[in-house]
C-alpha positions in Angstrom: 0.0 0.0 0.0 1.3 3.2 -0.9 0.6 6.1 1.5 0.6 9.7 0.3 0.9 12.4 2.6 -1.8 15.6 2.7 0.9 17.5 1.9 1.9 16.1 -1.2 -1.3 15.5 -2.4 -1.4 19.6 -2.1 1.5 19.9 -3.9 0.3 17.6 -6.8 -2.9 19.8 -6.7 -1.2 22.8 -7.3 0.9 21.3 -9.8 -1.8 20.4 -11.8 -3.8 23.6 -10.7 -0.6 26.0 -12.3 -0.4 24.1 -15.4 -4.1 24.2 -15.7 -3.7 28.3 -14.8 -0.8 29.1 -17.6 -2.4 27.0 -20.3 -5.9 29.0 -19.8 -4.0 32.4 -19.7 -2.2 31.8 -22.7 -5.8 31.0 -24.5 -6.9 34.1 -23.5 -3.4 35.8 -24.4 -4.0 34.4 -28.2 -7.4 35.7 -28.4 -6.2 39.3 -26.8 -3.5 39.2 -29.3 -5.5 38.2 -32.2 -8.2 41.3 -32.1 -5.9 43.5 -30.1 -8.4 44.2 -27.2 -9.0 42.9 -24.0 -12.1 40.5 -23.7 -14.7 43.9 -21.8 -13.9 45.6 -25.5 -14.3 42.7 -27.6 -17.6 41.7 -26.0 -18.7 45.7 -26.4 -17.8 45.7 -29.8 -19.4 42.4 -30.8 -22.6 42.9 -29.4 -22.8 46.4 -30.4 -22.0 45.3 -34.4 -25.2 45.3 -37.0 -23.4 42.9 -38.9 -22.9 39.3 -37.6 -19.9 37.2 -37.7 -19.9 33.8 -36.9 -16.3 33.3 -36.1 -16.2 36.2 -33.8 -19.1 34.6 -31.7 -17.3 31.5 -31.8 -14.5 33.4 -30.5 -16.4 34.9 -28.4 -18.2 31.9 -26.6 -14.3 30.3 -26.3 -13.0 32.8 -24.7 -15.6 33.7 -22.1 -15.2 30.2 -21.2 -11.8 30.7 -20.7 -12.0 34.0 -18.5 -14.3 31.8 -15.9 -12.1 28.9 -16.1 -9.4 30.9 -14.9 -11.1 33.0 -12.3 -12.1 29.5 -10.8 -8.8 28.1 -11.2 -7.6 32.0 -9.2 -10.3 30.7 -6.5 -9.0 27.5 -6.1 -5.4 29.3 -6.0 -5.9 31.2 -3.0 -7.8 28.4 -1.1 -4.8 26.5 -1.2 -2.0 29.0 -0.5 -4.3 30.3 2.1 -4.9 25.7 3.6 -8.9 26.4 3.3 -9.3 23.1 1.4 -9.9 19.6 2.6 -8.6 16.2 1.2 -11.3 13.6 1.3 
């Protein structure tokens, strides 16, 4: 039987939890690059426009996923760093 300590477990967490955190913020990065505006300007401009375009709503449905993937992942951050979490 192998026996894992809570700390490690923590640790592999937060591992996971980082990787999880850099990959979403480059996402988001690419889309900021690709229409040069922040996600708030995007969303103004797209749902402002007359004309529709389907790729930009695609875009657009991606990326807000991504913005509350990573403010949960921020969440989950500061439980851990600040030990409100519990291993079951």
């Amino acid at each position: 039987m192998t026996i894992i300590s809570k700390e490690k477990v923590k640790d592999m967490y937060y591992a996971n939890l980082m990787y999880e955190y850099h990959r979403v913020t480059e996402k988001i990065r690419l889309f900021e690059k690709k229409y040069g505006m922040p996600f708030d300007r995007f969303e103004k401009d797209l749902k402002g426009s007359e004309k529709e375009d389907i790729e930009k709503w695609d875009d657009y449905m991606e990326w807000n996923g991504y913005k509350k993937v990573l403010q949960r992942l921020i969440k989950e951050k500061k439980e851990l760093e600040i030990g409100d979490y519990k291993v079951r």
